[in-house]
C-alpha positions in Angstrom: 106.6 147.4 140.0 108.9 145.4 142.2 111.9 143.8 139.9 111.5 140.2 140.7 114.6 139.7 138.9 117.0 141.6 141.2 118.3 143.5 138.6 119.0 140.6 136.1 117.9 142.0 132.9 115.3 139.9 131.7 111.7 139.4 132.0 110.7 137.2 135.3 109.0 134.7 133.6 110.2 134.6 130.0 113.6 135.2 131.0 113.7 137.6 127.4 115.6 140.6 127.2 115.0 143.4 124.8 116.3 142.6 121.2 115.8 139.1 121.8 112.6 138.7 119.9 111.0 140.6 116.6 108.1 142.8 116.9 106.5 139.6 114.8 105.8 136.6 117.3 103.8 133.4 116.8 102.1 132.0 119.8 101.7 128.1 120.4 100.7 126.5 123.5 103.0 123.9 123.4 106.5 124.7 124.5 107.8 121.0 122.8 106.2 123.0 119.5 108.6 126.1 118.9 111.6 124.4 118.4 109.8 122.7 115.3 108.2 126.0 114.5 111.7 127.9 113.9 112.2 125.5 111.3 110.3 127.7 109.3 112.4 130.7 109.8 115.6 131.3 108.4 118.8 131.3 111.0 116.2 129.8 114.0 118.2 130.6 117.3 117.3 129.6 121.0 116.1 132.3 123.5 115.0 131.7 126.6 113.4 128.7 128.4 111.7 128.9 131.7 108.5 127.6 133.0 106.2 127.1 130.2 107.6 130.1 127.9 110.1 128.8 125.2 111.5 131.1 122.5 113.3 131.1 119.6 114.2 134.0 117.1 115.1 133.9 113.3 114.3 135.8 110.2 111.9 136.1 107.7 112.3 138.2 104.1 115.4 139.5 106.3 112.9 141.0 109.4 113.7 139.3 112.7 110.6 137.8 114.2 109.9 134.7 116.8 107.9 131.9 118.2 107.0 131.5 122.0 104.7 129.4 124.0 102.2 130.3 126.7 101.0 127.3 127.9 97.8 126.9 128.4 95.0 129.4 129.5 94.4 132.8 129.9 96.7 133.8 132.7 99.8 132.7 131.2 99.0 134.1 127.6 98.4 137.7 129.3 102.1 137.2 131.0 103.8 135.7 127.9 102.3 138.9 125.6 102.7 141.6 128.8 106.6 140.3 128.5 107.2 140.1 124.9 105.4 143.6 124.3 108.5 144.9 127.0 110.7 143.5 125.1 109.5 145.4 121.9 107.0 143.1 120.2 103.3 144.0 119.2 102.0 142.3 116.4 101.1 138.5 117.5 99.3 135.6 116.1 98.1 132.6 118.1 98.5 129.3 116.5 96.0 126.7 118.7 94.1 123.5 118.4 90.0 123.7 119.2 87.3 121.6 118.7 84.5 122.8 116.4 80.5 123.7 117.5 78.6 123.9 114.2 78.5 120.7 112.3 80.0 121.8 109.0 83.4 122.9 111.0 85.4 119.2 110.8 88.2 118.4 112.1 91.3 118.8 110.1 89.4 122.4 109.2 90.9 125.4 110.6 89.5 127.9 112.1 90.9 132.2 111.9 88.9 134.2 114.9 88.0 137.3 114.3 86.6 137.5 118.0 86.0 135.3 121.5 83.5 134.8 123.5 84.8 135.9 127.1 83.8 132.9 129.1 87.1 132.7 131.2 88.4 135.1 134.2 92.1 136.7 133.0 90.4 139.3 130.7 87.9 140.3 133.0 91.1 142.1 135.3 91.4 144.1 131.8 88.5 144.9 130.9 84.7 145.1 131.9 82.9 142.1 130.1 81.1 144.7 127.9 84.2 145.5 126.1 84.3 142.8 122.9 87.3 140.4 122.3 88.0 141.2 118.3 91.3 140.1 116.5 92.7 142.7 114.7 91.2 143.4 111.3 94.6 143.3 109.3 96.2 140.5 110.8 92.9 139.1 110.5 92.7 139.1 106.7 96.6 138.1 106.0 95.7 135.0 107.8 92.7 134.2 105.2 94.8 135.9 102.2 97.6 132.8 103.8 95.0 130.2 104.1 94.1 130.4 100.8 97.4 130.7 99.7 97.9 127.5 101.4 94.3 125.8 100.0 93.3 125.1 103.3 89.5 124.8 104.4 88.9 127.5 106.4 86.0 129.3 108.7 86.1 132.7 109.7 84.1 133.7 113.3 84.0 133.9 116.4 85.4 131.2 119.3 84.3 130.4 122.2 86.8 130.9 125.2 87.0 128.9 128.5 88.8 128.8 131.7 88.1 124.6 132.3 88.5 122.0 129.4 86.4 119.3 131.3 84.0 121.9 132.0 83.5 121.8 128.4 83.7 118.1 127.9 81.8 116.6 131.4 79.6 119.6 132.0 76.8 117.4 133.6 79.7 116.0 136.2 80.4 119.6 137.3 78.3 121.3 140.4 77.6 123.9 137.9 77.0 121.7 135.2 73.4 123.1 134.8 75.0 126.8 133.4 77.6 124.9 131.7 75.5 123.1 129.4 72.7 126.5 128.8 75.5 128.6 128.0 77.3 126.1 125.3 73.9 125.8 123.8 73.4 129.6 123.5 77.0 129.9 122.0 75.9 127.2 119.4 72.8 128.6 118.6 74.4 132.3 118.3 77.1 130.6 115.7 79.9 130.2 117.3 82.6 128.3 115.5 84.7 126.8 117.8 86.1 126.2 121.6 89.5 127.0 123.0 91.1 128.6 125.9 93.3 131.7 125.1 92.1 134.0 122.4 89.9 136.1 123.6 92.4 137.0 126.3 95.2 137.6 123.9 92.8 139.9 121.8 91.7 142.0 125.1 95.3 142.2 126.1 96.3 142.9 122.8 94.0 145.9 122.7 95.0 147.1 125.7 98.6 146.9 125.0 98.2 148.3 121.6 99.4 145.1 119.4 98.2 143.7 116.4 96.7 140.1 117.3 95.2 137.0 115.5 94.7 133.6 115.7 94.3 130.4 113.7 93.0 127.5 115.1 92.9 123.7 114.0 90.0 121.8 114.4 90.9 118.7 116.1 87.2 117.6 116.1 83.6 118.5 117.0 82.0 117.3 120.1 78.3 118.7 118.4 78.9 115.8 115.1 79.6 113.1 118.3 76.6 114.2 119.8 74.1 113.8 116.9 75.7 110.5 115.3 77.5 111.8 112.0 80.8 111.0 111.4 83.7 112.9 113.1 87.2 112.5 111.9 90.1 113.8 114.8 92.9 115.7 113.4 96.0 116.9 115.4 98.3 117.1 112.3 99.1 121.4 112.9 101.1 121.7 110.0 98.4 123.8 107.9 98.3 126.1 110.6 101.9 126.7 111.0 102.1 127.2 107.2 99.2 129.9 107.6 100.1 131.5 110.4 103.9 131.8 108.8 102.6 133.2 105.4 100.5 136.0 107.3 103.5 136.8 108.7 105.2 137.1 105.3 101.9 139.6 104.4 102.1 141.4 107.1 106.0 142.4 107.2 105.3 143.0 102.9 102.2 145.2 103.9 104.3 147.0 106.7 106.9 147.7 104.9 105.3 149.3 102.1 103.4 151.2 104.0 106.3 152.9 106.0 
């Protein structure tokens, strides 16, 4: 591959070098979110900034691990994780907002995937569509041990992924609206718990890259409550899932460890 970099030493678009970041990385869309998110590590430091990938390293328990953003959407989370796996990570967990699709997922609820639907484009250059988007089974469970850890209400299932937000919101304004609206109503029907943009992409890559991935998603509220008249509360409050997604961290580096 051509070094876009000319030889300066970091990744093109993370501008990370190797030993900047732990093999333990959180994942938030929002780049105005990590600098808040290091809070929660001991000695936070500043990496790198460029385009929509900011990073910060600390510690936790002593093992150096870190919080980066991807934006939004599939083709900047398979970048951000292609560029932090270089730099030697490869255990990640996504920490997102959604909105929910079964009625008894609420907002303020959170929601921990343990797969995505495939129903955006970046996976599809890594993998035919038969292959299944699944989080990894033991990051998986350290984020429900940490939810309930953390007493949070939680659901466990799969999310729907998506390439267009108002796709999902104004279907019936879309020239396509009339596959739009079929397919959200087979996703509902098949149980899916709730929509967002970047999971199933990070699980594929993950696979394909060999990392541990998982993600935990607020509910910010459920367009499917709106729809039938009950009441649906909004939440954007993502302190539960920080907490969460930190304390399956704290499992995970315990459960490493003693295993070697």
């Amino acid at each position: 591959m051509v070094d876009y970099t000319e030889g300066a030493g970091f990744e093109y678009h993370t501008h990370i070098r190797p030993g900047e970041v732990g093999r333990y990385v959180l994942l938030t869309g929002d780049p105005g979110r990590c600098e808040e998110i290091s809070g929660y590590f001991d000695e936070p430091r500043f990496v790198a900034y460029n385009r929509e990938y900011n990073t910060y390293t600390g510690f936790l328990g002593g093992v150096q691990v870190s919080v980066s953003s991807m934006g939004i959407g599939g083709p900047s989370t398979a970048i951000g994780v292609e560029e932090l796996v270089h730099c030697g990570a490869d255990t990640f967990i996504r920490m997102g907002t959604s909105g929910g699709m079964q009625e008894d997922v609420i907002g303020g609820d959170i929601v921990i995937a343990n797969g995505a639907i495939r129903a955006e484009g970046t996976s599809k250059e890594y993998a035919p569509i038969e292959y299944p988007a699944v989080a990894n089974f033991d990051v998986t469970c350290a984020l429900v041990e940490a939810a309930k850890r953390q007493n949070a209400k939680y659901h466990v299932g799969v999310a729907q992924c998506k390439d267009s937000f108002f796709g999902q919101h104004e279907p019936a304004t879309k020239p396509v609206g009339y596959e739009l609206i079929n397919k959200w109503d087979a996703w509902v029907k098949c149980g899916a718990l709730c929509s967002e943009m970047e999971s199933s992409t990070l699980f594929i890559v993950g696979d394909y890259l060999r990392a541990r991935c998982g993600a935990v998603l607020l509910v910010c509220a459920n367009q499917e409550r709106a729809k039938k008249g009950l009441p649906n509360p909004q939440a954007h409050d993502m302190e539960i899932v920080y907490k969460t997604a930190v304390d399956a961290l704290k499992i995970l580096i315990q459960q490493d460890r003693a295993g070697g």
